[in-house]
PDB file with SEQRES, HELIX, SHEET and CRYST1 records, atoms N, CA, C and O in Angstrom:
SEQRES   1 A   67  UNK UNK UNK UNK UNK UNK UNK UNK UNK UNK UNK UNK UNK          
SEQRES   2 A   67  UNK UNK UNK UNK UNK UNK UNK UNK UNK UNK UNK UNK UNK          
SEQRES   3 A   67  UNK UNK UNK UNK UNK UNK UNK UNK UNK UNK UNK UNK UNK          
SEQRES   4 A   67  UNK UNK UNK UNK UNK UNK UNK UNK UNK UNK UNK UNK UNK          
SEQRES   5 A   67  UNK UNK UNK UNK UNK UNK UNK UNK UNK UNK UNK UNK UNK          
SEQRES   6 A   67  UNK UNK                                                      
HELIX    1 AA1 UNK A    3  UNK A    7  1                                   5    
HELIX    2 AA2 UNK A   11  UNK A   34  1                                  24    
HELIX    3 AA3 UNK A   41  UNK A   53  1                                  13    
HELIX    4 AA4 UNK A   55  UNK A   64  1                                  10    
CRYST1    1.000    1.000    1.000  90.00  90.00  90.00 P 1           1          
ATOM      1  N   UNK A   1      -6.963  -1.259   4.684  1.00  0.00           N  
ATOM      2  CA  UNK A   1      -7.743  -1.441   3.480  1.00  0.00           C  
ATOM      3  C   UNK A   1      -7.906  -2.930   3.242  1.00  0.00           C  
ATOM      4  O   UNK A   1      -6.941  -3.690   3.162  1.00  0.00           O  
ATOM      5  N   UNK A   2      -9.072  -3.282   3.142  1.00  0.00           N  
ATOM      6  CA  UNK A   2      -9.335  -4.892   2.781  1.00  0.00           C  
ATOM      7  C   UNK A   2      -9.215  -5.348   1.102  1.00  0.00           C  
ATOM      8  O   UNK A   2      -9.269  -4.584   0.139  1.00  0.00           O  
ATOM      9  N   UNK A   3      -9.049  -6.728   1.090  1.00  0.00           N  
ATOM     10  CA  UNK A   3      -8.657  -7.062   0.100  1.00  0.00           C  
ATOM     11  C   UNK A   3      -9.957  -6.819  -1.504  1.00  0.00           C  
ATOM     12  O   UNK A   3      -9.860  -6.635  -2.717  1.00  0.00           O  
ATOM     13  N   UNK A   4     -11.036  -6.972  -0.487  1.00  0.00           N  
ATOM     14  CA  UNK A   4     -12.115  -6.457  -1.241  1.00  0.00           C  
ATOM     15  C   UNK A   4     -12.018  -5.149  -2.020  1.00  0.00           C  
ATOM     16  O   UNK A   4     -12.249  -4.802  -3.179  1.00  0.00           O  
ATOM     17  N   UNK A   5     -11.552  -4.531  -0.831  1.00  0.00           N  
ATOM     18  CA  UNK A   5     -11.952  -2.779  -1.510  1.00  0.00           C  
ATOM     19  C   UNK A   5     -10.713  -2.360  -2.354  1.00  0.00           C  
ATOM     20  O   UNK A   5     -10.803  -1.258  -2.896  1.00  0.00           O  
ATOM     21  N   UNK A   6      -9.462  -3.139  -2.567  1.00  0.00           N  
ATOM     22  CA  UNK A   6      -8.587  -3.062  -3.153  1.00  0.00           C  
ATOM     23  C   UNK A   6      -8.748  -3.519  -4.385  1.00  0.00           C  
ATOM     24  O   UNK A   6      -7.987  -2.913  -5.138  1.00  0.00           O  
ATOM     25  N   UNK A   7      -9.710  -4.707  -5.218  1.00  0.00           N  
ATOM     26  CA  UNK A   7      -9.878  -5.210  -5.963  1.00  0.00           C  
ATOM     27  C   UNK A   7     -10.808  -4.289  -6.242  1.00  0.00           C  
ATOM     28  O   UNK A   7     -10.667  -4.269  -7.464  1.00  0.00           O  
ATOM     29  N   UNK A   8     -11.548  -3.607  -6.047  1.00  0.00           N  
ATOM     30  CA  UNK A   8     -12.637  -2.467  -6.759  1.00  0.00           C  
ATOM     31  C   UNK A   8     -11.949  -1.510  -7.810  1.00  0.00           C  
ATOM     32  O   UNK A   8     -12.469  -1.095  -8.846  1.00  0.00           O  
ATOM     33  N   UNK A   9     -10.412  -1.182  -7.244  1.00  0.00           N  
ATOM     34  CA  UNK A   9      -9.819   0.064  -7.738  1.00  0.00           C  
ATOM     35  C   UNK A   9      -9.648  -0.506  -9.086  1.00  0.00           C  
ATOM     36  O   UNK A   9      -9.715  -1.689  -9.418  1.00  0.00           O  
ATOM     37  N   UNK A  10      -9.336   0.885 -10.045  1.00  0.00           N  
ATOM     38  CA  UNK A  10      -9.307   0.262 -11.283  1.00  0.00           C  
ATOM     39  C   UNK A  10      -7.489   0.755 -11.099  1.00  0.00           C  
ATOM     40  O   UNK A  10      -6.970   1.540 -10.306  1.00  0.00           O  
ATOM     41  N   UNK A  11      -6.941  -0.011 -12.094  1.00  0.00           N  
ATOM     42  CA  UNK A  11      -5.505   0.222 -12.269  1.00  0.00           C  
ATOM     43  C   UNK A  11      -5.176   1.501 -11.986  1.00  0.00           C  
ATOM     44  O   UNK A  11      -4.504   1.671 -10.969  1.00  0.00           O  
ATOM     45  N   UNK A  12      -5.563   2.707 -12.806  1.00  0.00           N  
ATOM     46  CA  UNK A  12      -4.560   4.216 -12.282  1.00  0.00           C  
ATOM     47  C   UNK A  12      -5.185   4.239 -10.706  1.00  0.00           C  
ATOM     48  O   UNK A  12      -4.412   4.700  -9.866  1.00  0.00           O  
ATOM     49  N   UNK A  13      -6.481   3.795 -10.236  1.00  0.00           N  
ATOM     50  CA  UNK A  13      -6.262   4.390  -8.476  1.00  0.00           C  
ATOM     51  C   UNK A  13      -5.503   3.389  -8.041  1.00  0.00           C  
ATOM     52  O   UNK A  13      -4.863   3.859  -7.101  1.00  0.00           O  
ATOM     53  N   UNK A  14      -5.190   2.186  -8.204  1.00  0.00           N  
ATOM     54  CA  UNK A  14      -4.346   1.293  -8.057  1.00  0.00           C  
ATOM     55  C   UNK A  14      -3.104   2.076  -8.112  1.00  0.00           C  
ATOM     56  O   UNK A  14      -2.679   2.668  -7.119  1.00  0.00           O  
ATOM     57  N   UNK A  15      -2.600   2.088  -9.084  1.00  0.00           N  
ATOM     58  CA  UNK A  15      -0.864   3.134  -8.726  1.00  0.00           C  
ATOM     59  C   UNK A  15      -0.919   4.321  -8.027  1.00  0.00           C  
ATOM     60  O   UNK A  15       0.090   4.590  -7.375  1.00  0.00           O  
ATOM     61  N   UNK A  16      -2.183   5.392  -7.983  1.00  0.00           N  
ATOM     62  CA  UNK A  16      -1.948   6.489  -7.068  1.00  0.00           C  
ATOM     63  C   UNK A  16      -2.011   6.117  -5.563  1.00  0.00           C  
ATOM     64  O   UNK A  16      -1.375   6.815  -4.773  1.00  0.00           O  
ATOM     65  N   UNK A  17      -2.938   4.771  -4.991  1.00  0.00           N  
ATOM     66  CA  UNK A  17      -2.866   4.429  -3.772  1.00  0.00           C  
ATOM     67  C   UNK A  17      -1.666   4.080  -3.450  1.00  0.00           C  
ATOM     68  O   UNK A  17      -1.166   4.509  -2.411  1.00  0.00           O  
ATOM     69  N   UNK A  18      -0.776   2.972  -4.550  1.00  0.00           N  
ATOM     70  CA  UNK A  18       0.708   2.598  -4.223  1.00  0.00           C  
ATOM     71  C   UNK A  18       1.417   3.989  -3.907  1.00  0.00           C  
ATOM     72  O   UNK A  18       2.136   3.973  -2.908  1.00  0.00           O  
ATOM     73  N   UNK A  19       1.351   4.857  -4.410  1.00  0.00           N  
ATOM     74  CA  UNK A  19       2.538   5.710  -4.083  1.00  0.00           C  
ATOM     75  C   UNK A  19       1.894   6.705  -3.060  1.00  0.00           C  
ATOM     76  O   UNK A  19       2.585   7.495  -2.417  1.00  0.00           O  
ATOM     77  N   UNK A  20       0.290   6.609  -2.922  1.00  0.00           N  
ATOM     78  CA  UNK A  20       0.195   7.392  -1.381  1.00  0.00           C  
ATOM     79  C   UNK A  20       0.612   6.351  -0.377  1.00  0.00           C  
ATOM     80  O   UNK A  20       0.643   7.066   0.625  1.00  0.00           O  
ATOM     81  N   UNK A  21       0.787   5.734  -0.162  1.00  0.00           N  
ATOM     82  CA  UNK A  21       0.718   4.693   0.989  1.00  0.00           C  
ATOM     83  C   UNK A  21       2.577   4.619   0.888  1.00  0.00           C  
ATOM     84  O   UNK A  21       3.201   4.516   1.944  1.00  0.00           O  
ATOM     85  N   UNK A  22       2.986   4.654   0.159  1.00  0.00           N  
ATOM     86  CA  UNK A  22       4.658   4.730   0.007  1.00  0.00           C  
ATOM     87  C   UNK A  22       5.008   6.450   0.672  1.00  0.00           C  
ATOM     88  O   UNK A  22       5.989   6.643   1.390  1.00  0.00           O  
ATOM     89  N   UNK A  23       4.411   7.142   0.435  1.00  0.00           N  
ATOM     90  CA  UNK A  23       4.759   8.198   0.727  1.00  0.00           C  
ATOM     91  C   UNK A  23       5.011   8.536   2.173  1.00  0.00           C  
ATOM     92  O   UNK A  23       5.984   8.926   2.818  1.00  0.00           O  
ATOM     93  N   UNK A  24       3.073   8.070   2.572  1.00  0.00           N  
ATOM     94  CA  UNK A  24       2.925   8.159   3.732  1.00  0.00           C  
ATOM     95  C   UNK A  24       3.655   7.129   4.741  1.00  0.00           C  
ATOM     96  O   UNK A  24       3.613   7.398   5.941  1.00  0.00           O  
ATOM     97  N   UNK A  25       4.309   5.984   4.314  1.00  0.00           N  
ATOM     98  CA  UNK A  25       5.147   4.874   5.238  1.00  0.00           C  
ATOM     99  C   UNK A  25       6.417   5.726   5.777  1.00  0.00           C  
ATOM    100  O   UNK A  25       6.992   5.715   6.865  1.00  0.00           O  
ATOM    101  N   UNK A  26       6.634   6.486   4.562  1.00  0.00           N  
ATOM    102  CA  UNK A  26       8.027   7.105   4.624  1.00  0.00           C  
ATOM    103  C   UNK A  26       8.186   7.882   5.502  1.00  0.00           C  
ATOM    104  O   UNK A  26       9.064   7.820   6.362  1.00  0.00           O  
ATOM    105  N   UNK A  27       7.070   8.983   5.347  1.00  0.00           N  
ATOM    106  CA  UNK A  27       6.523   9.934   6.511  1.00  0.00           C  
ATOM    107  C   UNK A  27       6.690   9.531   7.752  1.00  0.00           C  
ATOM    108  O   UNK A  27       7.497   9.940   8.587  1.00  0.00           O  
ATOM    109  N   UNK A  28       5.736   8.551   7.850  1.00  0.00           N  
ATOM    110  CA  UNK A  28       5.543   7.611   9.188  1.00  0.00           C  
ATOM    111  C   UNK A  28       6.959   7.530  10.184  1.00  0.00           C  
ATOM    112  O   UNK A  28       7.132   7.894  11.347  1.00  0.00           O  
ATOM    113  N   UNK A  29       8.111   6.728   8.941  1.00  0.00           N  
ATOM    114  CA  UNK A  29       8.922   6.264   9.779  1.00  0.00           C  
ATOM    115  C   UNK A  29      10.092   7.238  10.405  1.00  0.00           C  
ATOM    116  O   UNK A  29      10.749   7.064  11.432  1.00  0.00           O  
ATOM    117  N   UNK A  30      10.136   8.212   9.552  1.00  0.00           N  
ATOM    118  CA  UNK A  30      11.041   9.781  10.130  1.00  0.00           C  
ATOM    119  C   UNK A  30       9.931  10.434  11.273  1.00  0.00           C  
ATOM    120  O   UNK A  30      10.480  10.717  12.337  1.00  0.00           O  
ATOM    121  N   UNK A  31       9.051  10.601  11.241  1.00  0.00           N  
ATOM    122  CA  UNK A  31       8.506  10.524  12.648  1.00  0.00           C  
ATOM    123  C   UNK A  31       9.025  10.258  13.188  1.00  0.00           C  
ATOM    124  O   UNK A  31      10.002  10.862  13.631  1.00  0.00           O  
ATOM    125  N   UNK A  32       8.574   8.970  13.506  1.00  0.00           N  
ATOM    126  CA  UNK A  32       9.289   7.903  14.565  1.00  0.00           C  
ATOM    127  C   UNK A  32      10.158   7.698  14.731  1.00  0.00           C  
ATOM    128  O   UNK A  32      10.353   6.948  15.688  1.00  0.00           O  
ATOM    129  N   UNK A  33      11.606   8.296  13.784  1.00  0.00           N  
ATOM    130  CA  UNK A  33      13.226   8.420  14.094  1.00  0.00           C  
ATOM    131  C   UNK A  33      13.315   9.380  14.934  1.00  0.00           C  
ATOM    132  O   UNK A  33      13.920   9.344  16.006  1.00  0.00           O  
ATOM    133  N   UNK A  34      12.486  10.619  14.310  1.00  0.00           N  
ATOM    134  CA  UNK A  34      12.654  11.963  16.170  1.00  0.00           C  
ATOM    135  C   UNK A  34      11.820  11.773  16.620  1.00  0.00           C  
ATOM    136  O   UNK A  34      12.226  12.189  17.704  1.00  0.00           O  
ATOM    137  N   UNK A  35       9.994  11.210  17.012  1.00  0.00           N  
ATOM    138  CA  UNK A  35       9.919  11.288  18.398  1.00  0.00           C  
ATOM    139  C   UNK A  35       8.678  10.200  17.703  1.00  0.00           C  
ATOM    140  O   UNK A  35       8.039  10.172  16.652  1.00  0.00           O  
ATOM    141  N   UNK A  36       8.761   9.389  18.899  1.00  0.00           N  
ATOM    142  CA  UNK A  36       8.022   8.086  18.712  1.00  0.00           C  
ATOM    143  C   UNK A  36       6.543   8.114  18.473  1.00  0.00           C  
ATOM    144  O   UNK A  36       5.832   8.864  19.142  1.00  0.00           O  
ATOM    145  N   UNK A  37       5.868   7.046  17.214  1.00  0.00           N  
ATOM    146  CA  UNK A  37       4.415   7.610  17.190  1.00  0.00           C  
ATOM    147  C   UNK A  37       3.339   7.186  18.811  1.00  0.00           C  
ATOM    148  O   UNK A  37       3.804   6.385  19.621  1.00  0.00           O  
ATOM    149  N   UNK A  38       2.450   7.608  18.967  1.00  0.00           N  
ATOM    150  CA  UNK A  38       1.521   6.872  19.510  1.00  0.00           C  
ATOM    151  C   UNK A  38       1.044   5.866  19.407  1.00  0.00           C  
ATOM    152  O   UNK A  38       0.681   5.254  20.411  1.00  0.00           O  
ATOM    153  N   UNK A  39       0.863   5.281  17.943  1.00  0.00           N  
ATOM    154  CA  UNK A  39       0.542   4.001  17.581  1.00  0.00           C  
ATOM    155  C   UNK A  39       1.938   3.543  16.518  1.00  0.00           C  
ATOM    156  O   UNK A  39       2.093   4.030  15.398  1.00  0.00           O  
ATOM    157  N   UNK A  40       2.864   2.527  17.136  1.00  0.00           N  
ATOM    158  CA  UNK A  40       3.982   2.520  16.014  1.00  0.00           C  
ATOM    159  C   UNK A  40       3.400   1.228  15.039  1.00  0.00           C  
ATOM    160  O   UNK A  40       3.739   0.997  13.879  1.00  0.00           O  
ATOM    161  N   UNK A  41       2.556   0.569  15.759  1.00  0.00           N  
ATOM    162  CA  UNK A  41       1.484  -0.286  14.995  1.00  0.00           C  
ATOM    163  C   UNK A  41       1.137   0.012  13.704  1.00  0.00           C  
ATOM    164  O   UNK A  41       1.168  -0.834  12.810  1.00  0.00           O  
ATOM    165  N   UNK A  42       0.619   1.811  13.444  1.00  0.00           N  
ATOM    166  CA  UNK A  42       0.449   1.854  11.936  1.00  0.00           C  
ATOM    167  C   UNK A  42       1.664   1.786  11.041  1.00  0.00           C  
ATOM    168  O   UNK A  42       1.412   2.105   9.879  1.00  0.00           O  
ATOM    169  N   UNK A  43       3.063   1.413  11.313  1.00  0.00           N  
ATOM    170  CA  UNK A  43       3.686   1.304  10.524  1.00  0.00           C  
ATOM    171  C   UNK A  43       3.995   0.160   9.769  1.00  0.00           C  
ATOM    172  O   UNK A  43       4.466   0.088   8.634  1.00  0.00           O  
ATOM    173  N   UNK A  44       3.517  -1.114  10.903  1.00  0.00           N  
ATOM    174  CA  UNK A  44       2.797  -2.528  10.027  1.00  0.00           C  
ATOM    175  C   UNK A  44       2.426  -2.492   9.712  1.00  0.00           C  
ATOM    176  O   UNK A  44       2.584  -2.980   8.593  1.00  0.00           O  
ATOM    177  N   UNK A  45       1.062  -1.787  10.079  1.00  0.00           N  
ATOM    178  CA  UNK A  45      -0.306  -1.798   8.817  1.00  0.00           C  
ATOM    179  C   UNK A  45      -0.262  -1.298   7.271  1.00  0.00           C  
ATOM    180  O   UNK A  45      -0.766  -1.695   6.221  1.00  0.00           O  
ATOM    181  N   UNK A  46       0.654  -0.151   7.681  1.00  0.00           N  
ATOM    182  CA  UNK A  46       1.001   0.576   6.212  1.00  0.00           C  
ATOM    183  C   UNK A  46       1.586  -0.303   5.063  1.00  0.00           C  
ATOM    184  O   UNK A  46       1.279  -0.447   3.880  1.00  0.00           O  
ATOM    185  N   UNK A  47       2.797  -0.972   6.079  1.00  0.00           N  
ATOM    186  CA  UNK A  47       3.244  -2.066   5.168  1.00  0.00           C  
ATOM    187  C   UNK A  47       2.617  -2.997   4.301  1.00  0.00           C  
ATOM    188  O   UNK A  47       2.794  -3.362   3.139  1.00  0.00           O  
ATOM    189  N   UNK A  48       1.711  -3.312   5.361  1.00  0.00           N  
ATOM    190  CA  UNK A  48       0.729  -4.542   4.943  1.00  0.00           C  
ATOM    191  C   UNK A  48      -0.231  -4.229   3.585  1.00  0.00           C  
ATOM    192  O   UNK A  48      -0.580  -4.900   2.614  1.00  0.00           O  
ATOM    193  N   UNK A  49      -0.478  -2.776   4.069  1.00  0.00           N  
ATOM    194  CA  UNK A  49      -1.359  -2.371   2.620  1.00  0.00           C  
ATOM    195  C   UNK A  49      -0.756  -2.336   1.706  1.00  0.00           C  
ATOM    196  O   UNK A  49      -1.369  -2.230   0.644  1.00  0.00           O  
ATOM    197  N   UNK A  50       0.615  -2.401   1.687  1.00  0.00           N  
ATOM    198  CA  UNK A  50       1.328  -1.456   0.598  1.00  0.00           C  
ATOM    199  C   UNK A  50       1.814  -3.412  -0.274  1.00  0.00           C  
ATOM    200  O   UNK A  50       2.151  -3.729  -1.414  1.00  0.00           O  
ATOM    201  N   UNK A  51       1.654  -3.989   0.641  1.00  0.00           N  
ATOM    202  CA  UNK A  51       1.694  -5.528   0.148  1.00  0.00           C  
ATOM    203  C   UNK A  51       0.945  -6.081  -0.573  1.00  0.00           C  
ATOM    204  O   UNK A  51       1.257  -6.776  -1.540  1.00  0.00           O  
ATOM    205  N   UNK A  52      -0.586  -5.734  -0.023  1.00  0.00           N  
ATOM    206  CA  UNK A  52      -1.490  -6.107  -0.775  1.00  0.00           C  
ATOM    207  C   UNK A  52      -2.288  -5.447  -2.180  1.00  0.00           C  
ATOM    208  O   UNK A  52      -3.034  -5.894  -3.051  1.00  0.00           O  
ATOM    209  N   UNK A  53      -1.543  -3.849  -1.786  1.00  0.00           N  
ATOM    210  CA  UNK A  53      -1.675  -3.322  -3.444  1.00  0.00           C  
ATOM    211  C   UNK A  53      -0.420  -3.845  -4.224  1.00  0.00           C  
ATOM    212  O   UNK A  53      -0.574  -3.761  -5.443  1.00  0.00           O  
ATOM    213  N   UNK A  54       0.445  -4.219  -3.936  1.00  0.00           N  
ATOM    214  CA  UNK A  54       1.186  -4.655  -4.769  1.00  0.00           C  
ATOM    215  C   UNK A  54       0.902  -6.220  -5.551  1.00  0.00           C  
ATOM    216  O   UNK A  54       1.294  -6.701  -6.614  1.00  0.00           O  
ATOM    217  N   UNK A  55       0.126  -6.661  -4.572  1.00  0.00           N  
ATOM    218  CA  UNK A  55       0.264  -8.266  -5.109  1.00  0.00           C  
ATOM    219  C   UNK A  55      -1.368  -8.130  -5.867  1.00  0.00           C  
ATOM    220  O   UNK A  55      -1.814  -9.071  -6.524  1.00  0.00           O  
ATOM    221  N   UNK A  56      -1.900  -7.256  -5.732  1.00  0.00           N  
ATOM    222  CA  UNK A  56      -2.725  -7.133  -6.426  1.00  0.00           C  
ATOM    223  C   UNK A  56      -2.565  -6.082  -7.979  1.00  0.00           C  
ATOM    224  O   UNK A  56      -3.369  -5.818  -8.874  1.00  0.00           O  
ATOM    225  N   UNK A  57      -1.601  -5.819  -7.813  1.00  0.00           N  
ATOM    226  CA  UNK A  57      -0.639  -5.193  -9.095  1.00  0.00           C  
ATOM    227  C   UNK A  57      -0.684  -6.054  -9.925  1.00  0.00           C  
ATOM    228  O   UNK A  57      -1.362  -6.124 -10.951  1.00  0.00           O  
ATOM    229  N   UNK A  58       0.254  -6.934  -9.373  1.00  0.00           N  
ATOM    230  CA  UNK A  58       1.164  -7.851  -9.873  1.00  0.00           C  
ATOM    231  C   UNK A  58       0.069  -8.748 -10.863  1.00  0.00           C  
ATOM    232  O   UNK A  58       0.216  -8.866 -12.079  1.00  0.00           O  
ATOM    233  N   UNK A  59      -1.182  -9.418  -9.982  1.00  0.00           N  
ATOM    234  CA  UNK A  59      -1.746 -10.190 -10.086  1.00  0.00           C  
ATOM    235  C   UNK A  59      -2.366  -9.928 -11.391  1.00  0.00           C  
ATOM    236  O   UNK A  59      -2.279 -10.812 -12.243  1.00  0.00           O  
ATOM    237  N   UNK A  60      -3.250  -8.360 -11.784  1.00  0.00           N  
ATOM    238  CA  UNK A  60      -3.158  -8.017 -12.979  1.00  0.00           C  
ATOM    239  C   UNK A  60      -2.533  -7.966 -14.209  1.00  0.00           C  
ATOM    240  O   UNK A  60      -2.947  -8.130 -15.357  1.00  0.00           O  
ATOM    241  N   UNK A  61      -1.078  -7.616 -13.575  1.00  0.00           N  
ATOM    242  CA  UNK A  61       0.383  -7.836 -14.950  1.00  0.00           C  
ATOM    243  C   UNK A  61      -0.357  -9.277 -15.368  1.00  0.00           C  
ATOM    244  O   UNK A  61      -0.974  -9.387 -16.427  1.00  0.00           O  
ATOM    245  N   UNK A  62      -0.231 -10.274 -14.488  1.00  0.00           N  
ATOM    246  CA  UNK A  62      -0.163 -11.476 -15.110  1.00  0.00           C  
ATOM    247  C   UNK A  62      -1.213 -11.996 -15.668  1.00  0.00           C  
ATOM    248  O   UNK A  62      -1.040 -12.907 -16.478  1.00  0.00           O  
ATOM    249  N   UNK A  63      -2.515 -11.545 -15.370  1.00  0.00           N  
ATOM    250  CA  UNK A  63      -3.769 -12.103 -16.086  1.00  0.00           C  
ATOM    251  C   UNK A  63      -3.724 -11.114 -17.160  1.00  0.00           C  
ATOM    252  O   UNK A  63      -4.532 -11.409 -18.041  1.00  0.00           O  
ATOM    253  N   UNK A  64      -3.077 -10.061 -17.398  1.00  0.00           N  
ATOM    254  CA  UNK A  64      -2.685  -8.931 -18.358  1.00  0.00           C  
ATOM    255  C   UNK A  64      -2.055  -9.797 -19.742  1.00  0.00           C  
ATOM    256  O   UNK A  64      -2.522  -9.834 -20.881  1.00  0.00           O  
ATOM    257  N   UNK A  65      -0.744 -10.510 -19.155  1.00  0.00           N  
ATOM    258  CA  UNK A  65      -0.289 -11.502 -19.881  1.00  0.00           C  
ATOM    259  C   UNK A  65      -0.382 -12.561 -20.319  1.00  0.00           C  
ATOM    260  O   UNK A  65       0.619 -13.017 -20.871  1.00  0.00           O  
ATOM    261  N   UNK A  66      -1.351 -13.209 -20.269  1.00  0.00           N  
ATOM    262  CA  UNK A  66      -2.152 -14.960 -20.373  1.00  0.00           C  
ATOM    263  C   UNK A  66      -3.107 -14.666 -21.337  1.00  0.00           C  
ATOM    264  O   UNK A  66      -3.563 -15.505 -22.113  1.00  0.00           O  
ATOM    265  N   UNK A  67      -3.497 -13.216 -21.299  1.00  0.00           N  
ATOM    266  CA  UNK A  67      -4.652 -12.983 -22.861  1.00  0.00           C  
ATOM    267  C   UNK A  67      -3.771 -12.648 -23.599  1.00  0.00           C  
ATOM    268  O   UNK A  67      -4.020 -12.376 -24.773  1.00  0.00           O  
TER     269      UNK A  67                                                      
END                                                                             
C-alpha cells in the first residue's frame, strides 16, 4: 500500500486496516513456523505497511493536538 493511498483513508478505515494487516502478519508468521511461505518476502512488506499506517496514525494524533 503506498503512502498516497494510505493518506486517502479516513481515520475508522485507518484503524480497521491497522488491525487487518496485524491480523494478517500474525497469520503470516505461524505459517511460516510449520511450513515455509513461498514468498517469506510478504512478511516485510506486511510490516512495512503496518509502519506506515501507523505513522500515519500517529501523524494525525498530533495535528489532532496543535488545533
Amino acid at each position: 500500500m503506498k503512502s498516497s493511498e494510505i493518506r486517502e483513508l479516513s481515520n475508522q478505515e485507518l484503524l480497521e486496516r491497522i488491525d487487518n494487516e496485524k491480523s494478517a502478519l500474525v497469520r503470516m508468521k505461524l505459517n511460516h513456523a510449520i511450513s515455509p511461505l513461498e514468498n517469506p518476502q510478504k512478511i516485510k512488506e506486511s510490516r512495512k505497511t503496518i509502519a506506515r499506517l501507523m505513522t500515519e496514525k500517529r501523524k494525525r494524533e498530533m495535528n489532532e493536538n496543535k488545533k
